[in-house]
C-alpha positions as CSV (number, residue, x, y, z in Angstrom):
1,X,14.3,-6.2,33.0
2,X,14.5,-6.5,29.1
3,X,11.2,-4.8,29.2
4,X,12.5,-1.7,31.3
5,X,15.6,-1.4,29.1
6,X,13.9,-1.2,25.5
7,X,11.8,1.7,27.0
8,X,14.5,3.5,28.7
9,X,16.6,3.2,25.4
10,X,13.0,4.5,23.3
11,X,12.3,7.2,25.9
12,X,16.2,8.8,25.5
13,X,16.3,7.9,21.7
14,X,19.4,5.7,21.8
15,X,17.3,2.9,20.5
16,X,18.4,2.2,16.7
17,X,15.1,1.6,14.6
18,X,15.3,-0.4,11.9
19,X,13.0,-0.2,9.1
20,X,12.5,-3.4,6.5
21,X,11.3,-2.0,2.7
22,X,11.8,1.6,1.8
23,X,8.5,2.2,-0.1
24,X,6.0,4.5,0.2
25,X,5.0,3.3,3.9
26,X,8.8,2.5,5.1
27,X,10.7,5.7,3.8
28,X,8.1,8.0,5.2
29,X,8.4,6.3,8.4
30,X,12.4,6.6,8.6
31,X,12.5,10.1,7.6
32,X,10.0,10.5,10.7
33,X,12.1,8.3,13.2
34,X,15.1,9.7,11.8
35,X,14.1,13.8,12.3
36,X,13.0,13.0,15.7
37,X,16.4,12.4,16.9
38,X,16.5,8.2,16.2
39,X,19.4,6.4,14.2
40,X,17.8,4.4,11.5
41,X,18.9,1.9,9.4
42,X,16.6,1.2,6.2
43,X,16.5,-2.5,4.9
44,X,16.0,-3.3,0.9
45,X,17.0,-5.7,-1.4
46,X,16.7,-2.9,-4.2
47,X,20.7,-2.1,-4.4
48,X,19.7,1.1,-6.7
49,X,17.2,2.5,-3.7
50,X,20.1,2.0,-1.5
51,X,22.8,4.4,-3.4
52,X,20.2,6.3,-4.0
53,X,19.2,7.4,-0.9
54,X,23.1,7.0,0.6
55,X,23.1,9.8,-1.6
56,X,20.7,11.8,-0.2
57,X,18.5,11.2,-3.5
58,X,14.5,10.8,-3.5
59,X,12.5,8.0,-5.9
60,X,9.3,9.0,-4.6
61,X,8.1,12.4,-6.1
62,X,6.3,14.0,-2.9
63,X,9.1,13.0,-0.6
64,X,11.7,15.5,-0.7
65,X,15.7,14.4,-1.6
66,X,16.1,17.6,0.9
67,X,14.8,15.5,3.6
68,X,16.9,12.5,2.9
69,X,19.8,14.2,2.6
70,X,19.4,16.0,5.9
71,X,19.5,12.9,7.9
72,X,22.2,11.0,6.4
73,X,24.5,14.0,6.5
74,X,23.4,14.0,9.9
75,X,24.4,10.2,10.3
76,X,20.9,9.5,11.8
77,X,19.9,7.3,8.3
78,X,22.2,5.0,6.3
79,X,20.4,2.6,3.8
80,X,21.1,-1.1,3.4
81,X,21.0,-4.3,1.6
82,X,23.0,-6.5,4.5
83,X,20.2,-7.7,6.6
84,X,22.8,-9.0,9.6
85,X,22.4,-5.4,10.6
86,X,19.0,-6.3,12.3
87,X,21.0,-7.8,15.0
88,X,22.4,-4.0,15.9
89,X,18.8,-2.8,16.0
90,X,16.3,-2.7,19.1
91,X,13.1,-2.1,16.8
92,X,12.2,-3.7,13.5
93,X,9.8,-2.2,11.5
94,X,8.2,-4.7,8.7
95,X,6.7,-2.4,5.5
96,X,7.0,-5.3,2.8
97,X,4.3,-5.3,0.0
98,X,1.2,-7.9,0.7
99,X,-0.2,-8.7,-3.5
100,X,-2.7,-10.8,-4.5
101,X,-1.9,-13.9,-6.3
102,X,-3.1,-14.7,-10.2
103,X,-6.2,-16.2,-8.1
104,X,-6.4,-13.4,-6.0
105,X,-5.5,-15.2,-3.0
106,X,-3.0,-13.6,-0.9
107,X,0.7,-13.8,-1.2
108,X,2.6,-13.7,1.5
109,X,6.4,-14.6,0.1
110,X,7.4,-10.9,1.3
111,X,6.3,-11.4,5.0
112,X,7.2,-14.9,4.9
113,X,10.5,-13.9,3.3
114,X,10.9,-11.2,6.2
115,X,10.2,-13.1,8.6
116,X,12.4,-15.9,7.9
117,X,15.3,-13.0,7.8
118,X,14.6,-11.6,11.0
119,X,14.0,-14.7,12.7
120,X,17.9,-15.7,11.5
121,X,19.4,-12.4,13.4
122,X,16.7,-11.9,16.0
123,X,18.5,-11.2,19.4
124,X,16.6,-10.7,23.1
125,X,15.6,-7.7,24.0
126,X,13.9,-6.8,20.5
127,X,10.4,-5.6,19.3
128,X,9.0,-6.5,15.5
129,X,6.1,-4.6,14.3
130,X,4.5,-5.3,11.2
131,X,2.4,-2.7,9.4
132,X,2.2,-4.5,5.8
133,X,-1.8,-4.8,5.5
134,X,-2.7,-8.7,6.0
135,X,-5.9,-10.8,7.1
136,X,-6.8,-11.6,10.8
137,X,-4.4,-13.5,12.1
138,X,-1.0,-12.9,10.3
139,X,0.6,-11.4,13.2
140,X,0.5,-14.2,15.5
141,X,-0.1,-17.7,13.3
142,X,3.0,-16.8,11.3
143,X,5.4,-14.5,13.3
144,X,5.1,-15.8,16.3
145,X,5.9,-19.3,16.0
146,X,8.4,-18.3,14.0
147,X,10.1,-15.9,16.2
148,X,10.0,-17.9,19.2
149,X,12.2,-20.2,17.3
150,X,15.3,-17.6,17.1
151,X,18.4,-19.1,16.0
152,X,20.4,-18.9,19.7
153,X,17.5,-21.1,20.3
154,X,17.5,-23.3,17.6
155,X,20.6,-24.1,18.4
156,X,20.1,-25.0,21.9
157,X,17.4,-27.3,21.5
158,X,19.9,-29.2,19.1
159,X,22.2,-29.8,22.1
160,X,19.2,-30.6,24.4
161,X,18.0,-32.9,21.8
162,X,21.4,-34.7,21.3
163,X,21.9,-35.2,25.1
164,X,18.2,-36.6,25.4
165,X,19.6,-39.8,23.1
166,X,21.8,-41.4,26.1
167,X,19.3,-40.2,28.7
168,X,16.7,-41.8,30.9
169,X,13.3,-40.8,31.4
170,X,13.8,-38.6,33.9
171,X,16.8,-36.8,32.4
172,X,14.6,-37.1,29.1
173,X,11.9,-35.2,31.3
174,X,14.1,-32.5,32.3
175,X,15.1,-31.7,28.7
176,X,12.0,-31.1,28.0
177,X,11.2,-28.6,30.3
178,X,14.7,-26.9,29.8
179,X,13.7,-26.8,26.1
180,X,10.5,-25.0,26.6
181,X,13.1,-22.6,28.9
182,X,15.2,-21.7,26.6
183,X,12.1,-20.5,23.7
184,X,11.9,-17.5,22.9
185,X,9.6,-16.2,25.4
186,X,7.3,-12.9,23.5
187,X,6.6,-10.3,26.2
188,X,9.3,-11.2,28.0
189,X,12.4,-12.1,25.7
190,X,10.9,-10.2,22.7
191,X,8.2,-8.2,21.8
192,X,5.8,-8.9,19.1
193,X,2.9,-6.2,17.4
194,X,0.7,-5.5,14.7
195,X,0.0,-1.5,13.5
196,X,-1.0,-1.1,10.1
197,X,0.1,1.6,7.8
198,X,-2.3,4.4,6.8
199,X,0.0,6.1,4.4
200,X,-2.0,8.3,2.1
201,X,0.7,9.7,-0.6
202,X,0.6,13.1,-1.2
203,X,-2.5,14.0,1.0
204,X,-2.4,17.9,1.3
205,X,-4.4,17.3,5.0
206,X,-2.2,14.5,6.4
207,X,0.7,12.8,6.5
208,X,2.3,9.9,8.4
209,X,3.2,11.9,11.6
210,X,-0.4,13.4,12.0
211,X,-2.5,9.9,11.3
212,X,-3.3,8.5,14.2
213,X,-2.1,5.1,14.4
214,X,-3.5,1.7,15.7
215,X,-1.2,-0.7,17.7
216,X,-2.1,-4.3,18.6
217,X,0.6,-6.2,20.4
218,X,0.5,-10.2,21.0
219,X,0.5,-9.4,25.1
220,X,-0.2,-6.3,27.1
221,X,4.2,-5.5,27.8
222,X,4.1,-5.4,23.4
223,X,1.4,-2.7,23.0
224,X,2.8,-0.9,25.4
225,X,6.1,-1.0,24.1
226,X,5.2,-0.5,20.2
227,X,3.1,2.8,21.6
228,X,6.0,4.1,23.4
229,X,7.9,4.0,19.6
230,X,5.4,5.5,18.1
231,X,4.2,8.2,20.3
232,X,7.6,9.6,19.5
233,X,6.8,10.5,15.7
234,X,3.1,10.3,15.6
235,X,0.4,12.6,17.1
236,X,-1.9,9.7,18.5
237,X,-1.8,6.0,19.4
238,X,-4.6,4.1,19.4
239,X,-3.6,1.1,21.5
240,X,-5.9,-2.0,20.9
241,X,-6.7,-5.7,22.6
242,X,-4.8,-7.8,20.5
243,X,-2.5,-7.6,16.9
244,X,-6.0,-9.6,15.4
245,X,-8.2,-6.4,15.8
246,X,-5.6,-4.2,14.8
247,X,-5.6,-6.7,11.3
248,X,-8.7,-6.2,11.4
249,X,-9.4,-2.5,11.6
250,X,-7.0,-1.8,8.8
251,X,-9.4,-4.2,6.4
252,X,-12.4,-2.9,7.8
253,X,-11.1,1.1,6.6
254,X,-10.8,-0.1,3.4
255,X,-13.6,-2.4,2.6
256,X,-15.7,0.2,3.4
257,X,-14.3,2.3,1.1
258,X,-14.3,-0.4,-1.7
259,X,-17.7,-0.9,-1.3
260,X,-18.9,2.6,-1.2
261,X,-17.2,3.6,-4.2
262,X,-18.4,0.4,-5.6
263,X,-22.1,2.0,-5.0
264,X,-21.2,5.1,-6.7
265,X,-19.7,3.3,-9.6
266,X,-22.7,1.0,-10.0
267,X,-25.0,4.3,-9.7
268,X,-22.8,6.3,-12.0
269,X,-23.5,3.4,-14.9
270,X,-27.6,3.8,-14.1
271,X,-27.9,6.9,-14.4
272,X,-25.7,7.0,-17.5
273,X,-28.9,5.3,-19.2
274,X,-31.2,7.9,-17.5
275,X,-29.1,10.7,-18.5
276,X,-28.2,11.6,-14.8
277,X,-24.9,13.2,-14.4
278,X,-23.9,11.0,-11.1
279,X,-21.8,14.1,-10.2
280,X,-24.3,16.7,-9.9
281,X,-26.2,13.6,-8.3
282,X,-23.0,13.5,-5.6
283,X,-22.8,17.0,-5.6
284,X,-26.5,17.7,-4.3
285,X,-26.1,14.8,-1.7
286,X,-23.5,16.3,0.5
287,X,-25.1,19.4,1.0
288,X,-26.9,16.9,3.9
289,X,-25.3,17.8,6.8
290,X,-25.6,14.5,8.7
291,X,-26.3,10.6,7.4
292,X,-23.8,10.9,4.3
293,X,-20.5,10.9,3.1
294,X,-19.3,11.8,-0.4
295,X,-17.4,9.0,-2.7
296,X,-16.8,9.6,-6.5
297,X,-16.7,7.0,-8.7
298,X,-13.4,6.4,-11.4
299,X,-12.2,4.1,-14.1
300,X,-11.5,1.4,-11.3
301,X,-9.9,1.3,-8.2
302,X,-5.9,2.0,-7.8
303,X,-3.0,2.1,-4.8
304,X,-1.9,-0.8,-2.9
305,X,-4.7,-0.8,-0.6
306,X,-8.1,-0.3,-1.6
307,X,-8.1,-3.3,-4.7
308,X,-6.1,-5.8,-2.6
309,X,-6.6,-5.7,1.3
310,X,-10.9,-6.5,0.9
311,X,-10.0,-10.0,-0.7
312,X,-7.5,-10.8,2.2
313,X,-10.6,-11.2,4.7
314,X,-12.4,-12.3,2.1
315,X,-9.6,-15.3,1.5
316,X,-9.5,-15.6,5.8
317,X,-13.1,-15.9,6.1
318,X,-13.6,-18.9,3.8
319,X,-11.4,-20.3,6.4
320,X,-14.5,-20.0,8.8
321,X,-17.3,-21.0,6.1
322,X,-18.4,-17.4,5.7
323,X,-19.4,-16.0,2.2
324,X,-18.5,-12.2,2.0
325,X,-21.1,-11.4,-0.6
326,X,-20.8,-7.1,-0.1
327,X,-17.1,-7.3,-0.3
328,X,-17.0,-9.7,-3.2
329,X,-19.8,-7.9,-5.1
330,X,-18.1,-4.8,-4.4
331,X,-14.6,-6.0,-6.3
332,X,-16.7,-7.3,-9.1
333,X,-18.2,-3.8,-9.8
334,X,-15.2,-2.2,-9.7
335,X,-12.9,-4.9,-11.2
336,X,-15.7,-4.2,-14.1
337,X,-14.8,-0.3,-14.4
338,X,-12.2,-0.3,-17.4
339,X,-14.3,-2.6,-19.4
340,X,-16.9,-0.3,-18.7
341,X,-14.8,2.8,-19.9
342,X,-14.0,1.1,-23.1
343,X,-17.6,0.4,-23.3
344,X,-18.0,4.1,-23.3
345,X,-14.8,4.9,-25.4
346,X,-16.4,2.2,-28.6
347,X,-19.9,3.7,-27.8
348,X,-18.8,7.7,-28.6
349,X,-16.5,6.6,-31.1
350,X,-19.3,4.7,-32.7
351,X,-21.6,8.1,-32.9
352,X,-18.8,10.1,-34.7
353,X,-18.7,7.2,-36.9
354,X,-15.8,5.6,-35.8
355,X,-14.5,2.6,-35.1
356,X,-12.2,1.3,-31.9
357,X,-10.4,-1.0,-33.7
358,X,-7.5,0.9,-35.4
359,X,-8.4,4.4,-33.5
360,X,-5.2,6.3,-31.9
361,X,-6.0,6.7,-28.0
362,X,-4.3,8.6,-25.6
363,X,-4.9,7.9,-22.0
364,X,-3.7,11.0,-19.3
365,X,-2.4,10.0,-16.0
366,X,-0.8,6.5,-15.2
367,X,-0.8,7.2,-11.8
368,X,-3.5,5.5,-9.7
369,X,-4.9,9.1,-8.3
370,X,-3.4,12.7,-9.1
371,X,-0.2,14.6,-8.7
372,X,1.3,11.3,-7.4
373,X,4.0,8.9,-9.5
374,X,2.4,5.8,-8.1
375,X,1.3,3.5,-10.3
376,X,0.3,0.6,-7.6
377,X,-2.6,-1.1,-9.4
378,X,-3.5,1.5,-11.6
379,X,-7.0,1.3,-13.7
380,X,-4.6,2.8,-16.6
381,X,-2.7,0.0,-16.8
382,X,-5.5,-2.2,-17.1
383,X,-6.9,0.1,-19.8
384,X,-3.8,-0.1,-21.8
385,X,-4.1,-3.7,-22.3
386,X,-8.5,-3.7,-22.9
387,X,-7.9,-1.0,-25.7
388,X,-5.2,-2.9,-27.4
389,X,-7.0,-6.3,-27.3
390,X,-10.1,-4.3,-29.0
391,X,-7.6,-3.0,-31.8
392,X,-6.5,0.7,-30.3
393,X,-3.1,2.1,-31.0
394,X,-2.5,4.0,-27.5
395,X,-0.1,5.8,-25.7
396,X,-0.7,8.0,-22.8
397,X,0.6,11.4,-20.9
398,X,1.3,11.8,-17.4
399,X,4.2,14.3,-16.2
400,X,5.2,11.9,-13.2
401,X,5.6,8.8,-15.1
402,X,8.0,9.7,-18.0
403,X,8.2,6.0,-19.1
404,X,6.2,3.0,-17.5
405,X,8.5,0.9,-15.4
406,X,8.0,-3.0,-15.8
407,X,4.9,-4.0,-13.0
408,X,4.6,-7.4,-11.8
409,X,1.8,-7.8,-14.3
410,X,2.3,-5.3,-17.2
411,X,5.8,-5.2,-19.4
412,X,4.9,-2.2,-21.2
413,X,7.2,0.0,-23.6
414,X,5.7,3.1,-23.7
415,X,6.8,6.6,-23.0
416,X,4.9,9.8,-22.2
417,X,3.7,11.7,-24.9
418,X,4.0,15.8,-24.3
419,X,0.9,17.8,-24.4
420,X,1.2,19.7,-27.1
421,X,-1.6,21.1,-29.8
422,X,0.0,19.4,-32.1
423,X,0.0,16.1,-30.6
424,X,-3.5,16.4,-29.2
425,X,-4.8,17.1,-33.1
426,X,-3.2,13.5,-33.7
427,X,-6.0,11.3,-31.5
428,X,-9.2,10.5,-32.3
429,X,-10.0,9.9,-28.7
430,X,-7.9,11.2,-25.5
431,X,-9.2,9.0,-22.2
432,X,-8.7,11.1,-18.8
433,X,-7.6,8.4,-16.2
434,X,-6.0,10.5,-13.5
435,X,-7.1,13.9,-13.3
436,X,-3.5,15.8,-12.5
437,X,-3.7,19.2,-11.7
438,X,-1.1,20.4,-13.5
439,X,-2.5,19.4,-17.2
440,X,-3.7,22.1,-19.3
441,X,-7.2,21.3,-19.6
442,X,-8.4,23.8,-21.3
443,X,-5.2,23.6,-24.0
444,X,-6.6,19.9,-24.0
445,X,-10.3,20.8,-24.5
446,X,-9.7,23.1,-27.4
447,X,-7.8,20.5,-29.4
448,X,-8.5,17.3,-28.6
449,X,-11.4,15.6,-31.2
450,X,-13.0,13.4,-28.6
451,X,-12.8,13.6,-24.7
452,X,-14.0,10.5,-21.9
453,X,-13.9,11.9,-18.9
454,X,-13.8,9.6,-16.2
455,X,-12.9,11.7,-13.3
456,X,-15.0,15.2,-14.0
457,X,-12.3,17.1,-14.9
458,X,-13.8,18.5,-17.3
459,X,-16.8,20.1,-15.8
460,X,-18.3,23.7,-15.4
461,X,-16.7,25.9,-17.8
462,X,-16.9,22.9,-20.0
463,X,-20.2,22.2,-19.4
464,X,-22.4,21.2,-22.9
465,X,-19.3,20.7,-24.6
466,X,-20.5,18.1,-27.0
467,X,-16.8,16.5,-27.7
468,X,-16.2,15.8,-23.9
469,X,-18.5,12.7,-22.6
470,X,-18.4,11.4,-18.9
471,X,-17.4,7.7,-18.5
């Protein structure tokens, strides 16, 4: 029966979804849920992200405050910091950030720290999702034992336990099977699965609506229900055997993109020696029709996903005595990038007679990949500190990121510096991180003394320019 109701209540849209962490995987997610007709409720513990978008007012650059704005004015969003109001909802959507720790291990406070929450106002007749990125696993050794514990539970296994004192072994015996009655019973009681996010900000080709999505829930009554929410906002669900290959799939989609570009990366530093421009290398190997795909290499690896989420598995599977040698090679190539830029940056300097040490450096783009304000593990952070430990005076330009917010590992004070000729004039080296489209490159190549380019920016017209040097 609780089943039939949940889908009844997803199939007319009087189901409330409720969304925890309005990020760059959650919001997207609401404003979808929210212009198909659902009520939504967004969860944060940000108290500024809630007025903000109360207000109708956007954080994230390529998500329009239009957008938000419809749907609250249209009472089908309203943001919160008063988690009781998971009680009111039917679904629970978990988007909560999954770091690395200073050991790069993984952290799991936020889930944990979720979890805990919705266990305390977890009603029957519910399903959870997560879609935060974790190892194999997650889903069911830490949710689920923790949600079959609910509070209305809880406290009837405290009354059980208290009348079990003055009984007798045969009362004692009934107890215990009324306490394994009144558990939380997933499936039945509640409903319990695993999707992970493939949120891709500012793609041109797709967004959250038209990415297929992979669902794996704990038993057969959970995938079907988490498909029948989803199949409301996006174009394809891709229902799976359990919340452990769902896990799985997620890690799999980006370790092979960590170790590809890994490949490329290591390539792009061999043929540096040779004097083989690793682009036109690239360049001439997808004209194959079949057998490869293209990957570029960069000044490291940025976003929440592809730097992070290889080292979960590679964490889980120590757990089995397995050695992931690609995927830990892979993370020490690219972990290895900056260095290597600065490498580059002392080497060029060096042949104009120039030292690092006391040089003015100005690094475009914060942003871990262009036209986005996302600075999730940004290489450019990480080259802000390398170039000031060798000596650099640096700032940087992006026009997304007009001052760099404190990260949970960077406290910088810095500002973005405008693009002018003037200013330009004033480096003696100007490092392209993030290749935004909207920078004036040719402005930038006329005045700038000394150009790395690390994302080939700087390329035909430019070609044989012997200020700009590939990094």
């Amino acid at each position: 029966m609780t089943k039939e109701i949940l889908l009844n209540k997803i199939a007319d849209k009087t189901a409330i979804v409720g969304v925890i962490g309005m990020g760059y995987v959650g919001l997207p997610l609401v404003l979808e849920f929210a212009q198909k007709g659902f009520e939504v409720v967004g969860f944060d513990v940000d108290e500024k992200k809630i007025l903000m978008l109360n207000n109708g007012q956007s954080y994230i650059k390529h998500i329009n405050s239009e957008k938000i704005k419809n749907v609250v004015d249209n009472k089908k969003f309203k943001a919160t910091a008063d988690f009781s109001f998971i009680t009111s909802c039917d679904t629970i959507i978990i988007c909560v950030p999954t770091p690395l720790d200073a050991h790069r291990e993984p952290d799991m406070t936020y889930i944990i720290d979720t979890a805990k929450t919705v266990q305390k106002y977890l009603r029957k007749g519910q399903l959870i999702t997560l879609e935060s990125t974790t190892y194999p696993g997650t889903t069911e050794e830490i949710l689920l034992p923790m949600f079959e514990k609910a509070p209305e539970v809880q406290a009837a296994n405290i009354k059980i336990q208290t009348a079990d004192r003055s009984s007798t072994s045969e009362n004692s015996h009934f107890s215990e099977k009324e306490h394994a009655r009144r558990s939380f019973s997933v499936g039945e009681d509640f409903f319990l699965a695993f999707s992970p996010e493939r949120e891709d900000p500012n793609n041109p080709s797709y967004n959250t609506a038209t990415i297929p999505k992979v669902v794996g829930g704990v038993t057969k009554s959970c995938v079907e229900i988490a498909c029948a929410l989803y199949n409301n906002v996006i174009i394809k669900t891709v229902p799976v055997s359990s919340p452990k290959v769902a896990e799985a799939t997620k890690l799999l989609e980006n370790i092979y993109r960590s170790i590809n570009i890994a490949l490329v990366n290591e390539l792009k530093m061999v043929f540096n020696r040779m004097d083989i421009d690793i682009w036109e290398v690239i360049d001439a190997a997808k004209t194959k029709p079949f057998g490869f795909n293209a990957f570029y290499p960069g000044p490291g690896l940025g976003g929440h996903c592809i730097p992070i989420d290889p080292f979960y598995l590679t964490w889980k599977a120590r757990e089995y005595e397995i050695n992931t040698k690609f995927i830990e090679l892979a993370g020490e190539i690219n972990t290895y990038q900056p260095y290597y830029v600065v490498e580059r940056a002392m080497e060029i300097l060096n042949n104009k007679k120039k030292a690092l040490k006391d040089s003015k450096v100005l690094i475009l783009g914060m942003a871990y990949k262009k036209n986005v304000d996302d600075m999730r593990e940004s290489p450019s952070l990480k080259l802000v500190e390398i170039l000031r430990d060798k000596g650099a005076e640096v700032d940087y330009s992006d026009p997304y990121i007009p001052e760099l917010p404190p990260t949970r590992k960077y406290q910088y004070d810095m500002k973005s510096v405008e693009l002018t000729v003037e200013n330009l004039k004033k480096y003696d080296l100007v490092l392209l991180s993030t290749n935004h489209d909207n920078f004036d490159y040719e402005v930038i190549a006329e005045n700038a003394s000394l150009i790395l380019d690390t994302r080939n920016a700087f390329s035909g017209k430019y070609h044989g320019n012997n200020k700009i040097y590939k990094a």
